[in-house]
Backbone as numpy.savetxt, mean C-alpha at the origin, in Angstrom:
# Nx Ny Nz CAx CAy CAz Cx Cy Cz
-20.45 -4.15 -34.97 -19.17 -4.44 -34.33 -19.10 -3.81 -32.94
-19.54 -2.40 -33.01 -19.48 -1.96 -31.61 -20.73 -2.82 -30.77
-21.45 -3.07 -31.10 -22.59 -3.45 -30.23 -22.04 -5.15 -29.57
-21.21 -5.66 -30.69 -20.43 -6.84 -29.80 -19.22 -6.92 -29.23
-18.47 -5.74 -28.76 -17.44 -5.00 -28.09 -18.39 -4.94 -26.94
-19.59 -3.90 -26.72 -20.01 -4.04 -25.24 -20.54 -5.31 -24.45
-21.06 -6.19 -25.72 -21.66 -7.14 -25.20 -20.25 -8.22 -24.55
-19.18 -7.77 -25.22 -17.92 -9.20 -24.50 -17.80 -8.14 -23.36
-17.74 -6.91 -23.22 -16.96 -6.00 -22.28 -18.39 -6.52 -21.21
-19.36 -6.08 -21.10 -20.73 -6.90 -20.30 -20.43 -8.03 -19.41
-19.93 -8.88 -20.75 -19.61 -10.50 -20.19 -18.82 -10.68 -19.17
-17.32 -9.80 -19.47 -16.32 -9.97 -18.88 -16.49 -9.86 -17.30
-16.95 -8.33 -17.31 -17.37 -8.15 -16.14 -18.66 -9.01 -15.42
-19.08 -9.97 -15.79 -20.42 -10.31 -15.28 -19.33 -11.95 -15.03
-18.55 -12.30 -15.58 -17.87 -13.34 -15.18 -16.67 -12.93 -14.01
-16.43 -11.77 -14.23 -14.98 -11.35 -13.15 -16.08 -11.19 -11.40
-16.98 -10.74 -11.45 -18.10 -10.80 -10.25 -18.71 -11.83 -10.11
-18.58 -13.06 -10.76 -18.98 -14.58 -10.41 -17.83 -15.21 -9.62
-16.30 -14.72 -9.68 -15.35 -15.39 -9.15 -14.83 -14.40 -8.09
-15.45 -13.46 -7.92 -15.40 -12.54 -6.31 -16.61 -13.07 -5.45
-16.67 -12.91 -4.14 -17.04 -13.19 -3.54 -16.46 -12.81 -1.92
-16.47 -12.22 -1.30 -15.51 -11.22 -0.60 -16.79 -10.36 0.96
-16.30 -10.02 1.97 -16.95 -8.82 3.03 -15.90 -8.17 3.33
-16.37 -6.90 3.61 -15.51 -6.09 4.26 -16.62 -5.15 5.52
-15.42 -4.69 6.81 -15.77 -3.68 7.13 -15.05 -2.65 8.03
-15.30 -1.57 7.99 -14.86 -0.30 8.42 -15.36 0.23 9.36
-15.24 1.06 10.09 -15.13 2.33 10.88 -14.89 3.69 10.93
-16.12 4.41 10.46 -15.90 5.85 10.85 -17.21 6.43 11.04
-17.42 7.55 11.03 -18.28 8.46 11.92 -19.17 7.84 12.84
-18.05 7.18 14.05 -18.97 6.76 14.80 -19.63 4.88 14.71
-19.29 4.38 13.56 -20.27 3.63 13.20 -19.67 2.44 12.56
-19.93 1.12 12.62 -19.56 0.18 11.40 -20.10 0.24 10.15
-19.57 0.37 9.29 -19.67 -0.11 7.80 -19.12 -1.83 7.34
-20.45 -2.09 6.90 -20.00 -3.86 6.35 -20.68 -3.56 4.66
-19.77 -4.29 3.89 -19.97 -4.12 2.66 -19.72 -6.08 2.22
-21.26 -6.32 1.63 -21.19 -7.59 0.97 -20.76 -7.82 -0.44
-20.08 -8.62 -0.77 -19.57 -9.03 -3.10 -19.92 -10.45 -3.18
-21.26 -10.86 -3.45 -21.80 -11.97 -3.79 -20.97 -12.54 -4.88
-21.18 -13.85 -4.87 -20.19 -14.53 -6.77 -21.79 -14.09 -8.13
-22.58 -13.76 -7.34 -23.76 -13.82 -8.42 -23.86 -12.07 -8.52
-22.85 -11.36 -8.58 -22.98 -9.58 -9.17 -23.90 -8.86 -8.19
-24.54 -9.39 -6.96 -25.04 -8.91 -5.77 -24.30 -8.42 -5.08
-24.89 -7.02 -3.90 -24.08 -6.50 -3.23 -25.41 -5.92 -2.35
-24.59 -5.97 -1.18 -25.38 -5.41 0.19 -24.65 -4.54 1.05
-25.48 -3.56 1.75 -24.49 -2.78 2.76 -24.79 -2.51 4.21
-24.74 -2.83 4.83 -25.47 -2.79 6.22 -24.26 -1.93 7.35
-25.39 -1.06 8.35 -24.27 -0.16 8.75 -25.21 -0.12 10.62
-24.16 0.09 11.70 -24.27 -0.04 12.90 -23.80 0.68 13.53
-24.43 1.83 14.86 -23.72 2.62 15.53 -24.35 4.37 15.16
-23.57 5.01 15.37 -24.22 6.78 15.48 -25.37 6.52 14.12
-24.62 6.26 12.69 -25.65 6.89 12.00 -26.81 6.12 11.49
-27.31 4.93 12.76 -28.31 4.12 12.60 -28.14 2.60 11.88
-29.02 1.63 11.59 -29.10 0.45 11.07 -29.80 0.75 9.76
-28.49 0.14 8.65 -29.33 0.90 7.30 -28.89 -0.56 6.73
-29.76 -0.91 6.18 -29.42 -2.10 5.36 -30.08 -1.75 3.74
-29.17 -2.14 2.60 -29.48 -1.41 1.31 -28.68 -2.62 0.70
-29.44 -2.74 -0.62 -28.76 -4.06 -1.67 -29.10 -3.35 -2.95
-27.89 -3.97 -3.83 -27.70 -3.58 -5.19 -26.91 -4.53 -5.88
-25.91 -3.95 -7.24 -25.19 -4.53 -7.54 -24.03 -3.82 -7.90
-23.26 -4.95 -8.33 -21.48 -4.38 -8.84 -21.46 -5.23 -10.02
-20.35 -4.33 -10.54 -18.99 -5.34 -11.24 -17.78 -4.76 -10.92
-17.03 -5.83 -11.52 -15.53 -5.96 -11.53 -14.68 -5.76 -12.52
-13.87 -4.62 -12.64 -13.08 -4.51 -13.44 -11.57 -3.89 -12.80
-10.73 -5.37 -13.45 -9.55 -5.34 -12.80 -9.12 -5.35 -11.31
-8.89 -4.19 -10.37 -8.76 -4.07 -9.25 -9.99 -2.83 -8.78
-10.93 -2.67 -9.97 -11.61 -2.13 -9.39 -12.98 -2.40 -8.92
-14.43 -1.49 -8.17 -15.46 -2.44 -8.02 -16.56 -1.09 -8.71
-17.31 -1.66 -9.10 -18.29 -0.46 -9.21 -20.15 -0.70 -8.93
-20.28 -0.08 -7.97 -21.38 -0.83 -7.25 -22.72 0.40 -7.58
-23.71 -0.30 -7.72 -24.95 0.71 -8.36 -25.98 -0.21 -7.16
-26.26 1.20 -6.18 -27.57 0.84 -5.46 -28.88 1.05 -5.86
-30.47 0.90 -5.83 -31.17 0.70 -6.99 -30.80 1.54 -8.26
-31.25 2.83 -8.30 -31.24 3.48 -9.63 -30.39 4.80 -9.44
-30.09 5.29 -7.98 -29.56 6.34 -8.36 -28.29 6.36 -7.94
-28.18 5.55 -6.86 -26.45 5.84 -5.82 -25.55 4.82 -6.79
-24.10 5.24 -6.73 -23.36 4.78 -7.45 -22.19 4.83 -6.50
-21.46 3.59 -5.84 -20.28 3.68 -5.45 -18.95 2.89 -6.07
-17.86 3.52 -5.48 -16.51 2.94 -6.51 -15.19 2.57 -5.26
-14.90 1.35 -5.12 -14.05 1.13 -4.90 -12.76 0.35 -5.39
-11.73 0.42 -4.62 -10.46 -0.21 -5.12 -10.08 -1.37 -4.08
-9.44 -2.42 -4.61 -8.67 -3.49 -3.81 -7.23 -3.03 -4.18
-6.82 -2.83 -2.86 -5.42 -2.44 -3.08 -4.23 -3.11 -3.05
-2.69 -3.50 -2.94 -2.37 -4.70 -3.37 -2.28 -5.81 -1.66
-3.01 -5.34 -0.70 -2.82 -5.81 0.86 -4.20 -6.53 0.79
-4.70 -6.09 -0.21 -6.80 -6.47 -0.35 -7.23 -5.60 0.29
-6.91 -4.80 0.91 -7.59 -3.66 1.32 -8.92 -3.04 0.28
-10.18 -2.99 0.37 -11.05 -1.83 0.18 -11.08 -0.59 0.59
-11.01 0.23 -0.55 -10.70 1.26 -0.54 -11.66 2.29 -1.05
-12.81 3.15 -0.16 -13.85 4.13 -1.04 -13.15 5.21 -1.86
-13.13 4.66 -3.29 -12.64 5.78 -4.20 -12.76 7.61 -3.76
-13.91 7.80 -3.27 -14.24 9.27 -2.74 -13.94 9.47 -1.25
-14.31 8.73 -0.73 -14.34 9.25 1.30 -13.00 8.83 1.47
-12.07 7.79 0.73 -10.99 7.31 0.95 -11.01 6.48 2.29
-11.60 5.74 2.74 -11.67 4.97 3.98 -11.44 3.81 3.59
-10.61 3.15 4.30 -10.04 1.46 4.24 -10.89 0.39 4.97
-11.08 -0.62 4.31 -11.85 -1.68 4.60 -10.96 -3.07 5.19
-11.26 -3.75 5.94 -10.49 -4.56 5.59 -11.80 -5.94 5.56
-11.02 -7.16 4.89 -12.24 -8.64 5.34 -12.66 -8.42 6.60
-13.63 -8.93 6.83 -14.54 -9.34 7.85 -13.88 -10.68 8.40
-13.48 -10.96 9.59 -12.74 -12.18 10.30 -14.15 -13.12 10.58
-13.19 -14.22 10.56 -14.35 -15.13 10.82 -13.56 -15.66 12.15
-14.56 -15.87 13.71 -16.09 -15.09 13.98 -15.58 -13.94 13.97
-16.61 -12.66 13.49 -16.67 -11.51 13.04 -16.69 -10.88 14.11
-15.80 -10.52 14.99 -15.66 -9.02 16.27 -15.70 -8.03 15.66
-15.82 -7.36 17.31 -15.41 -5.94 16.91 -13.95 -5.37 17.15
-13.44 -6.56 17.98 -11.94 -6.69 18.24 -10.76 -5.83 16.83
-10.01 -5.33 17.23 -9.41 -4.33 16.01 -9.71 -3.36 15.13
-11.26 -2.98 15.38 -12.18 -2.20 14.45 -11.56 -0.40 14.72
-10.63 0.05 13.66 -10.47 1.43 14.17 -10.70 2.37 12.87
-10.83 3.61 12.78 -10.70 4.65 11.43 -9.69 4.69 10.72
-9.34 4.09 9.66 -8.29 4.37 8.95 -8.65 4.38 7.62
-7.80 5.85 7.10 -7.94 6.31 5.99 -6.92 6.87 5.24
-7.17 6.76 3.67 -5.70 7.21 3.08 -6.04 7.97 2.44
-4.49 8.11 1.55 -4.84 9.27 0.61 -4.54 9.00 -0.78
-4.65 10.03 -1.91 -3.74 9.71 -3.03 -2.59 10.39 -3.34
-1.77 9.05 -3.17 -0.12 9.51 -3.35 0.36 9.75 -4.41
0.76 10.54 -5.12 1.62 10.76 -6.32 3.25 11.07 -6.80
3.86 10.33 -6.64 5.36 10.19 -7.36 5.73 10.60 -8.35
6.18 11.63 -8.23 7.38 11.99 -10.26 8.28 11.53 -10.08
8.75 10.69 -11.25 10.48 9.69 -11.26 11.04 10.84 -11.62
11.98 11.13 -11.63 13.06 11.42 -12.35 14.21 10.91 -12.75
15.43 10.81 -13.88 16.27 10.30 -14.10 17.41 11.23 -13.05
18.54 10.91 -13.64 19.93 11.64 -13.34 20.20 12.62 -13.95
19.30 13.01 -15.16 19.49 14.65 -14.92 18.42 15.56 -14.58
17.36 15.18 -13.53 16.35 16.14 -13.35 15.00 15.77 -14.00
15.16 14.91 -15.29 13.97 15.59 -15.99 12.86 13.78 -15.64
12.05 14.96 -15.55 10.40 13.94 -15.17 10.54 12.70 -16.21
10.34 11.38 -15.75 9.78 10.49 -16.94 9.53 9.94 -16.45
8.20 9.43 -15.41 6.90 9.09 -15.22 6.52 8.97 -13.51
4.66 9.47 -13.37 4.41 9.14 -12.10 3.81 7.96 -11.87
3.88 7.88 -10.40 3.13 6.52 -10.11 2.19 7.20 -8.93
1.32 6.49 -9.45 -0.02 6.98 -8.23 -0.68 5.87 -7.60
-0.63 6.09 -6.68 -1.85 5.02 -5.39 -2.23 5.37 -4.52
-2.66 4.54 -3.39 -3.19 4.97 -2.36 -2.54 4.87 -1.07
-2.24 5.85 -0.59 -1.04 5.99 0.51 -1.52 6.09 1.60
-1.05 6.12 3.05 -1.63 6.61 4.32 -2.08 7.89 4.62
-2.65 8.24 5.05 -3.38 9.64 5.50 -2.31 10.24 6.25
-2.18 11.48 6.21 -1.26 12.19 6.77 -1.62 11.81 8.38
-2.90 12.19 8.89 -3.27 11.91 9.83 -2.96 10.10 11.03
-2.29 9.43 10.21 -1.81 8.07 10.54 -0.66 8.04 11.46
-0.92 7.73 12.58 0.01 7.46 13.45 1.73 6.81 12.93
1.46 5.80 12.32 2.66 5.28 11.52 2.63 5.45 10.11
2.27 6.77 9.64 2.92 7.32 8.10 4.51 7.29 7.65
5.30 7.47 8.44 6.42 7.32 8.12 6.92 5.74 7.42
6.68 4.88 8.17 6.58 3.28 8.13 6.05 3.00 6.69
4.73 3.45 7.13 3.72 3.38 6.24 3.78 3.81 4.59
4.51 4.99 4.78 4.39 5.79 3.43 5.79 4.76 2.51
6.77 4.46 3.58 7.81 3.72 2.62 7.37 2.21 2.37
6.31 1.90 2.72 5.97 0.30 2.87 5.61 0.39 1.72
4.48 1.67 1.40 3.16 1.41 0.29 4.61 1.71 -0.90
4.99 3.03 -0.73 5.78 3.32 -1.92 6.51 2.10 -2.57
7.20 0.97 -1.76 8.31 0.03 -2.03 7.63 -1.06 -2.72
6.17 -1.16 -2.48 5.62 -2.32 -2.92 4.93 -1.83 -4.22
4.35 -0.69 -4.49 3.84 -0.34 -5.42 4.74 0.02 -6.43
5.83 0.66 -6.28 7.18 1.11 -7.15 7.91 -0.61 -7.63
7.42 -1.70 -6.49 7.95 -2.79 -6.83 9.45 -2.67 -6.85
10.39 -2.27 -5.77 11.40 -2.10 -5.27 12.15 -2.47 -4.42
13.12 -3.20 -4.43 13.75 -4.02 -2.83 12.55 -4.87 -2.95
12.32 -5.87 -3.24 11.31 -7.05 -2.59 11.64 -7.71 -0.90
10.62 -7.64 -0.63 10.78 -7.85 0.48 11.44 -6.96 1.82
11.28 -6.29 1.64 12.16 -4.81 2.28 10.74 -3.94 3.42
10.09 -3.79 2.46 8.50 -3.11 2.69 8.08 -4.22 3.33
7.92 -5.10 3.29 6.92 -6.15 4.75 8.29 -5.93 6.27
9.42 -6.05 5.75 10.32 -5.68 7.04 10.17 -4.29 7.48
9.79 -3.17 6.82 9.33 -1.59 8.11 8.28 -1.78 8.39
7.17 -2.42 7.75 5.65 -2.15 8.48 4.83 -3.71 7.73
4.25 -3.98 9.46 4.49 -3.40 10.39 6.02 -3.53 11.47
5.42 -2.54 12.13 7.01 -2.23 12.73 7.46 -3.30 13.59
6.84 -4.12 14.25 7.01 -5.84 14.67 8.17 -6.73 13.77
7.79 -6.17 12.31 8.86 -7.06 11.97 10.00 -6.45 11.69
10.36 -5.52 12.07 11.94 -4.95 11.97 12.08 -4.32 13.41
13.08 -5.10 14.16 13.37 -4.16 15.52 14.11 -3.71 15.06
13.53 -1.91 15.83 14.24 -1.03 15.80 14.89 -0.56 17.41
15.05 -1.46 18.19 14.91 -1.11 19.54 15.35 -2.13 20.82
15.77 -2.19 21.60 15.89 -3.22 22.37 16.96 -4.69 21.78
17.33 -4.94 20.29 17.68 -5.71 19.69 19.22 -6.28 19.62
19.66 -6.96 20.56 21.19 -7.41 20.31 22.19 -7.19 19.10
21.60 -7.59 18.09 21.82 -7.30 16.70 21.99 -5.98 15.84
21.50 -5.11 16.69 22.02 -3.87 16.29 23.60 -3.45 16.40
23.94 -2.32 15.35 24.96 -1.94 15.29 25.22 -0.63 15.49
25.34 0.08 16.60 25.82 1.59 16.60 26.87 2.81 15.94
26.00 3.68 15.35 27.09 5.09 14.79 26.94 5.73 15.93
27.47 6.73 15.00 27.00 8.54 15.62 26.16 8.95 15.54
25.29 8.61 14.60 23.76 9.41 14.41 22.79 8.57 13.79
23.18 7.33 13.44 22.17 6.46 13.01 21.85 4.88 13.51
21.52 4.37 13.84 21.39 2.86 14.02 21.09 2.07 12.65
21.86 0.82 12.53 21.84 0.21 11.53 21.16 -1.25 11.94
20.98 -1.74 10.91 20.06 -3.21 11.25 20.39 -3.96 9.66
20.57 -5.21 9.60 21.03 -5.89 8.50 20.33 -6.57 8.25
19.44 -7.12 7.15 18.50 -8.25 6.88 19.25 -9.00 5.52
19.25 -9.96 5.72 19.89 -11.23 4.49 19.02 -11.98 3.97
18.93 -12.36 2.98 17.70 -13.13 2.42 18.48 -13.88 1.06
17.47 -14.76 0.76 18.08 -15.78 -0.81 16.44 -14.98 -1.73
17.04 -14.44 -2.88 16.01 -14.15 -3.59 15.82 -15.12 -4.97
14.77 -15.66 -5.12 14.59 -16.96 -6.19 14.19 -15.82 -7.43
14.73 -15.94 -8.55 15.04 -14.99 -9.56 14.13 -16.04 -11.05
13.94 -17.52 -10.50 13.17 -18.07 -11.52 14.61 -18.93 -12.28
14.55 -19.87 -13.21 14.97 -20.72 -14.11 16.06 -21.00 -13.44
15.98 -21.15 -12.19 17.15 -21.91 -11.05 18.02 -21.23 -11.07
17.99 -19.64 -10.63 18.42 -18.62 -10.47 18.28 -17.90 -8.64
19.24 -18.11 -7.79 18.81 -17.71 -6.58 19.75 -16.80 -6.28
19.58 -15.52 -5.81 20.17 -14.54 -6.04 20.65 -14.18 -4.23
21.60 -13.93 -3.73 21.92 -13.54 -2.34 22.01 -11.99 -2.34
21.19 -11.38 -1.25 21.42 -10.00 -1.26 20.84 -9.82 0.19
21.59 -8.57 0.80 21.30 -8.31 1.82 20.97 -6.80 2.23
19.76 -6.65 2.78 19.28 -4.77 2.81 20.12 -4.50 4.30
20.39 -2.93 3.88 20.92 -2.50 5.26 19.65 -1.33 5.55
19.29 -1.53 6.95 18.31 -0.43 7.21 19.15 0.11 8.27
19.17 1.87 8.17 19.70 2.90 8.64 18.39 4.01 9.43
18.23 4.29 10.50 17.47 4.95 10.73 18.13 5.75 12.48
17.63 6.83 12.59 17.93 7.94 13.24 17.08 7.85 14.93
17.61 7.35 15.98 17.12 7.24 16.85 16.69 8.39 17.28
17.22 9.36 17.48 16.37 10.88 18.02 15.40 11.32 17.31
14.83 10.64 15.97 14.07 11.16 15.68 12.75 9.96 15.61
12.87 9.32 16.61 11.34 8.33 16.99 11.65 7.62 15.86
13.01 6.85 15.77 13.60 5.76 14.73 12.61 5.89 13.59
13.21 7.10 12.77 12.89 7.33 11.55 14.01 6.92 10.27
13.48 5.95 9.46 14.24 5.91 8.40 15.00 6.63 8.49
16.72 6.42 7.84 16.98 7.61 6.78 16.99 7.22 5.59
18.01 5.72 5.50 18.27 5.25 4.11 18.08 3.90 4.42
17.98 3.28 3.41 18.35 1.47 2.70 19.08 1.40 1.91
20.02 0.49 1.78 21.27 -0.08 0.99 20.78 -1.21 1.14
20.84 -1.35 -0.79 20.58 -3.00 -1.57 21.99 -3.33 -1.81
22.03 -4.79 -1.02 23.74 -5.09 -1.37 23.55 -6.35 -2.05
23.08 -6.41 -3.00 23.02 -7.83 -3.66 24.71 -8.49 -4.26
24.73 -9.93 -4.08 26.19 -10.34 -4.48 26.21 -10.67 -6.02
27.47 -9.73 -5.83 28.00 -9.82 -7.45 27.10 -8.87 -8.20
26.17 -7.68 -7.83 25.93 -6.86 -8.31 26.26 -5.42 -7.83
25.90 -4.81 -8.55 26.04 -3.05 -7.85 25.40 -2.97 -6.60
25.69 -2.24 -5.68 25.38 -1.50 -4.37 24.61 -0.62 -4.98
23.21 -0.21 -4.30 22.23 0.77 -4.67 21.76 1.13 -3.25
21.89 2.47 -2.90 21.69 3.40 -1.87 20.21 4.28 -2.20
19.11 4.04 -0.89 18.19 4.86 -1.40 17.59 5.39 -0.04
18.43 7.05 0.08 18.26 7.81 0.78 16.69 8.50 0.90
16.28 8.56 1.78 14.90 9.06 2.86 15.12 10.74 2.69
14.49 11.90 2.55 14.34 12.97 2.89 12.76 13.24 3.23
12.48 14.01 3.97 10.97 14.41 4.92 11.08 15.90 4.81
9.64 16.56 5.06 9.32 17.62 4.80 8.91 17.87 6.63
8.70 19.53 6.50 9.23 19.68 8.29 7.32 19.35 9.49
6.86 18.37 8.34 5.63 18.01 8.49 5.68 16.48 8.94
6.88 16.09 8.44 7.57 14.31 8.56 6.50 13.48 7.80
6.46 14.09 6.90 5.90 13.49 5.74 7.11 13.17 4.84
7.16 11.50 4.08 8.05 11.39 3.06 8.35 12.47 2.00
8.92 13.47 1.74 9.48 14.21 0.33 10.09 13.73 -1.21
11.31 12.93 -0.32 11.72 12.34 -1.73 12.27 11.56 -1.35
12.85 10.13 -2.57 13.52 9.58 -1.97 14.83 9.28 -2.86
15.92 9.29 -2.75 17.09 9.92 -4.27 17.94 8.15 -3.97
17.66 7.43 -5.03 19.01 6.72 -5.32 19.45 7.05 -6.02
21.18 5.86 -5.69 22.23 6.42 -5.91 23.06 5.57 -6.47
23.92 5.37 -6.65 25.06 3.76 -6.84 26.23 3.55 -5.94
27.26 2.57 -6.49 28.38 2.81 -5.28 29.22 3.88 -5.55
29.06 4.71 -6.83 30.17 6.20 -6.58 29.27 7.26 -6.60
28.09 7.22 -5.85 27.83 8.12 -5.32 26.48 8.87 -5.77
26.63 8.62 -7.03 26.25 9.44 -8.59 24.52 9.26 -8.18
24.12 10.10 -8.50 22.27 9.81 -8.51 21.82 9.05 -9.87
21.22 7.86 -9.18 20.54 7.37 -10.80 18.98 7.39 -10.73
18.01 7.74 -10.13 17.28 8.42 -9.91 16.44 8.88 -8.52
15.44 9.87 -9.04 14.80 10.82 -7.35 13.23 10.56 -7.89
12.72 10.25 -6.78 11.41 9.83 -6.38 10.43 11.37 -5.66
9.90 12.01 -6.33 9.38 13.39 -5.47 8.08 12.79 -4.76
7.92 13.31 -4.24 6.68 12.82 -3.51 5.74 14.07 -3.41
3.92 13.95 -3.58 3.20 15.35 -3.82 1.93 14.32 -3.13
């Protein structure tokens, strides 16, 4: 019985790497990285720049969102597709993206993340469950953007909310007629029809709030969907301007839960 458990688990993966087929490549120390995913469980790696022309072939499989690639007998690498398709080196943490067709060098820069980890909490404090992925590198010019993009899409929160902060093109924060002025925050309104399925279309509109003196940093988002509750989900940063936490709330005020960030 066990011996035909590995042999379907074998299969699976030897069929999930027949229907990939995929390049990627990267940038760092100096150098391009191109990574090949044949549909036939082949894989190649060819690399350009400081640390020479190395060309090396092996294989992978596929399991789920992950890749696991064995060069002849001894090197073993592991990556992730993340939910943008991004490649992702499980260890060096460096981001891949497809290879454009024709293939420049046009846009080729270092970017790398990290692993993010979330404790939920309820409304009274107590932990009940994290979520982990792969977040921006502290070192990222637009982490702020960034860190609420990945969090919103991976937490699966506000749909559509996270493609409006990043990139930052699609939400003016700046120059924009449509803005609305406080005392300490600038506001911006986005409206949308959300299709909910079985001819169900739902109207709701996000309010984005963010702090001009501070290089238009978030503070909060307000989900105003019609005919439902108002849900407020306040921004706090650490004195590093790294995301900390992020605490919703309802319309009286009340916390219904806090997002820690580590």
């Amino acid at each position: 019985m066990k011996q035909i458990t590995v042999l379907l688990l074998l299969l699976s993966n030897m069929l999930a790497a027949q229907n990939f087929e995929k390049a990627y490549r990267g940038m760092w120390a100096e150098s391009i990285w191109k990574y090949y995913f044949f549909k036939d469980g082949k894989f190649s790696m060819a690399t350009e720049g400081h640390v020479g022309e190395i060309d090396v072939q092996g294989s992978y499989s596929k399991e789920d969102d992950t890749l696991y690639v064995r060069i002849e007998t001894t090197s073993r690498l592991k990556f992730y597709l993340d939910i943008d398709g991004k490649l992702i080196d499980t260890k060096l943490l460096y981001e891949y993206s497809e290879i454009p067709v024709p293939d420049t060098v046009t846009g080729l820069c270092t970017v790398k993340r990290k692993i993010q980890r979330v404790v939920i909490s309820d409304s009274h404090g107590i932990a009940r469950e994290t979520l982990s992925y792969y977040g921006p590198d502290d070192s990222d010019p637009h982490k702020i953007r960034k860190q609420l993009y990945y969090f919103f899409r991976y937490a699966k929160l506000l749909p559509g909310a996270a493609e409006k902060i990043y990139p930052a093109s699609h939400l003016k924060t700046h120059k924009t007629p449509k803005v609305e002025y406080d005392k300490a925050d600038r506001v911006q309104s986005y409206s949308f029809f959300q299709d909910r399925g079985q001819n169900v279309v739902l109207q709701r509109m996000y309010q984005f709030n963010y702090a001009e003196e501070t290089g238009y940093k978030f503070t909060s988002i307000t989900d105003m969907p019609w005919r439902f509750e108002t849900i407020k989900y306040t921004f706090k940063y650490d004195i590093n301007d790294n995301l900390d936490k992020i605490i919703e709330t309802g319309e009286d005020g009340a916390i219904i839960r806090t997002f820690k960030f580590f």
